[in-house]
N, C-alpha and C positions, 0 to 999 in steps of 0.2 A: 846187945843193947842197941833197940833202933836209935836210928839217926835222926833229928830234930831239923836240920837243913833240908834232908828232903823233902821232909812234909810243910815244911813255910812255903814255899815256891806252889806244891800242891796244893793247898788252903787258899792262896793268894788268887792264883788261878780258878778257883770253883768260885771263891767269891768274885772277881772279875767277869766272871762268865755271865753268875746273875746277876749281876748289875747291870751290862749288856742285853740278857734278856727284858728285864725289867724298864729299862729304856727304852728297849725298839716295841714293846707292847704299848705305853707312856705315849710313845711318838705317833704310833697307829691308831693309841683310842684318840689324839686331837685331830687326826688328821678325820676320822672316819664321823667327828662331830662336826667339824668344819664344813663336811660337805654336805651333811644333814639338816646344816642348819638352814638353811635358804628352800627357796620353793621348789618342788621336784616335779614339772607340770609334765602328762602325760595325755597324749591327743589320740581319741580313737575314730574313726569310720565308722559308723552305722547306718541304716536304712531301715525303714521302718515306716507306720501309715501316721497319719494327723485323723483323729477319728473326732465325731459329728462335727460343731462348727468350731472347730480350734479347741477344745476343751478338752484333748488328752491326747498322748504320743506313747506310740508303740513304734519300740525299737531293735534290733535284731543286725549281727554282724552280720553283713554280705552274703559271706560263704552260708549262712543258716535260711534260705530260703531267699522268695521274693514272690515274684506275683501267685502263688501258692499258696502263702502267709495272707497277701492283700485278700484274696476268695474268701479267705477262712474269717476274716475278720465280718467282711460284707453279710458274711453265710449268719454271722453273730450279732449284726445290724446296728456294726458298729458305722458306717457312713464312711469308709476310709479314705483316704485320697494319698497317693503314694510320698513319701517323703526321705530327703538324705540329712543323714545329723552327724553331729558332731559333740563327742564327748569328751570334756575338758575334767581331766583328773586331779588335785592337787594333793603329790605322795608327802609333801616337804612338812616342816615346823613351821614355814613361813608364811604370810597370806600370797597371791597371786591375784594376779590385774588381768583379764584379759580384756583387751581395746576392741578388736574384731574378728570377724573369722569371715573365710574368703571359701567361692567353690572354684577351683584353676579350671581349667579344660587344658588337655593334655592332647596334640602336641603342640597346639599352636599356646598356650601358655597365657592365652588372656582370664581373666578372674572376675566374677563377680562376688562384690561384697554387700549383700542384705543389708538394708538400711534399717535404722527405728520402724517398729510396726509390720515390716517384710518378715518376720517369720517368727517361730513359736521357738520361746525360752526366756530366760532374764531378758529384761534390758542392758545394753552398752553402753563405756566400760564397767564388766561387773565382778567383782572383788571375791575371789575363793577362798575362804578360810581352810587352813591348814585340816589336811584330810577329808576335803570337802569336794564337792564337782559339780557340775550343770551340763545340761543335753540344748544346742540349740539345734532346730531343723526349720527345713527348707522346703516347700511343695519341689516336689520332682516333676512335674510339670516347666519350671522356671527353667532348672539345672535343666533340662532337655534344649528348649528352646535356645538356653545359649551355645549348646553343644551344635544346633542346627544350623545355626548363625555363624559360628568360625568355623564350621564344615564346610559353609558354601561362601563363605568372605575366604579362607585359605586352602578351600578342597582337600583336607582333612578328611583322612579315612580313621578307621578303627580308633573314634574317639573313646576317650576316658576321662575321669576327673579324679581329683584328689582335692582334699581338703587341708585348709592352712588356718592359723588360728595364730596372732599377732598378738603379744603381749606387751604388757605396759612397759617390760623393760625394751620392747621394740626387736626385742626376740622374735622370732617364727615360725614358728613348729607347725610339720607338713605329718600328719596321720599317714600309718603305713597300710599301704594298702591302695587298688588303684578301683573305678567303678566305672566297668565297661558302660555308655551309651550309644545303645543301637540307632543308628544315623540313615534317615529314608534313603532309598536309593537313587532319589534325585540327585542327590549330592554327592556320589563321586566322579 
């Protein structure tokens, strides 16, 4: 005749167990809502041309080409004139503000930030709805000149830049990735 004591304590224990499961899954789906639920803003680098007179942007990661890509557009008569962008992604449920977006120079750390009318995209600050993005870019003519400028104000060699992008919550997210600018040789 089996015994009825063993099997309570066993019973009691499988039901304990899923109830433990069922709570740490419970615990996990609010946590994994919680963090979903706000803006999830993701900042890319890009380079690319601004073709005829401001009226369209061609863009392309770094690593995918460069003055190669610029030929091919001119060869296409499209008017290109070289340019650096910046791609504002919004993964989140929530909308996102972005206030400005800046080009640093690397290493001496000075920034400039494109004013109203300075360059091709929205207007600032402008508002991404949830799963939404906008590309602003920059004549790379500009981005040069300032890299020549604290080249030869801090004799800076092997400049670069990276791109920053300041959000309404006063956040600011630096795009990965760096973009060598070749610096005349006056300047070291």
């Amino acid at each position: 005749m089996p015994s009825t004591t063993s099997a309570m304590p066993t019973a009691a224990f499988v039901l304990a167990l899923i109830s433990l499961v069922v709570a740490v899954a419970a615990l996990t789906w609010n946590v994994v809502q919680f963090l979903l639920t706000g803006s999830r803003p993701r900042v890319l680098l890009l380079v690319g041309a601004i073709t005829g007179n401001g009226t369209g942007l061609v863009t392309w990661p770094p690593s995918k080409g460069g003055a190669s890509n610029i030929r091919h557009l001119a060869e296409q008569g499209m008017k290109p004139t070289p340019a650096l962008a910046v791609k504002v992604v919004n993964h989140g449920r929530a909308p996102l503000r972005v206030e400005r977006w800046s080009v640093k120079e690397e290493p001496s750390g000075i920034k400039y930030t494109p004013l109203a009318g300075g360059f091709v995209g929205p207007e600032l600050p402008h508002d991404l709805p949830a799963g939404a993005n906008a590309i602003f870019a920059l004549d790379m003519e500009v981005v040069q000149r300032g890299a020549y400028a604290s080249a030869a104000t801090f004799g800076t060699k092997n400049a670069s830049v990276v791109v920053q992008v300041e959000l309404g919550t006063g956040k600011m997210l630096t795009a990965k990735g760096r973009l060598p600018v070749g610096l005349p040789a006056a300047t070291s």
